[in-house]
C-alpha positions, 0 to 999 in steps of 0.5 A: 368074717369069710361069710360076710355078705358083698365084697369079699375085701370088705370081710378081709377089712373088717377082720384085719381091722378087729383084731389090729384094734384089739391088738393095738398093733397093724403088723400083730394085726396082718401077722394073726389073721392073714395066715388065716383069711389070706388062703381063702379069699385067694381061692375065691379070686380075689387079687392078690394085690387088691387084697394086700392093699386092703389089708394095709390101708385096714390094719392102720386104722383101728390100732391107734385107738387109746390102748396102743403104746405109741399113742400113750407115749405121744400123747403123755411123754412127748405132748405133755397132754392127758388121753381125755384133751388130745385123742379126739386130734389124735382119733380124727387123724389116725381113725377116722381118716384112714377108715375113709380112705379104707371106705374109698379103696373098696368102694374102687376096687369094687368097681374096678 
C-alpha cells in the first residue's frame, strides 16, 4: 500500500479502508494497519493531521459492510428487516456516503 502511485494519503485510505472492511471494525481498522503505515508515511512528509483525518473519514466506510455486528443487529433485532430488504438503505448511508466524502477530503488536501 506504501508504493501506490499519486497521493500518499490516498495509499493510507485504501489500506485503512481494506483491512476495516475485513475487520467489520473502524477502530480494529486504524489500531492493525496505523502502527504499520503511520511511520512511514510520516517519513515521507505527510501531515500528521492531514493523515488522521484521512484515516478516520476511510476507517468508517468499508466497516459497515453486511458482515459487522452493528449492522446485523439493526438490521435483524431493532428493524425486524432481513439483510436482503434493508442494506441497499443502510450501504447508501454508510458506504457510499462516506466514500465520497473520503473522495472530496483527498482530492482537498491534495490541493491544499
Amino acid at each position: 500500500m506504501t508504493q501506490i502511485p499519486g497521493s500518499p494519503l490516498i495509499g493510507a485510505a485504501i489500506a485503512i479502508s481494506v483491512i476495516a472492511g475485513m475487520t467489520g471494525s473502524a477502530s480494529g481498522g486504524q489500531a492493525i494497519v496505523l502502527p504499520l503505515i503511520a511511520p512511514h508515511y510520516i517519513d515521507q512528509g505527510v501531515d500528521p493531521e492531514e493523515l488522521h483525518r484521512i484515516v478516520a473519514i476511510s476507517s468508517g466506510a468499508l466497516d459497515s459492510l453486511p458482515h459487522n455486528g452493528y449492522v446485523v443487529t439493526t438490521i435483524r433485532a431493532i428493524c425486524h428487516e432481513t439483510h436482503q430488504r434493508a442494506y441497499w438503505a443502510v450501504g447508501a448511508l454508510t458506504v457510499v456516503v462516506p466514500l465520497l466524502g473520503l473522495s472530496l477530503a483527498v482530492a482537498l488536501f491534495s490541493v491544499f
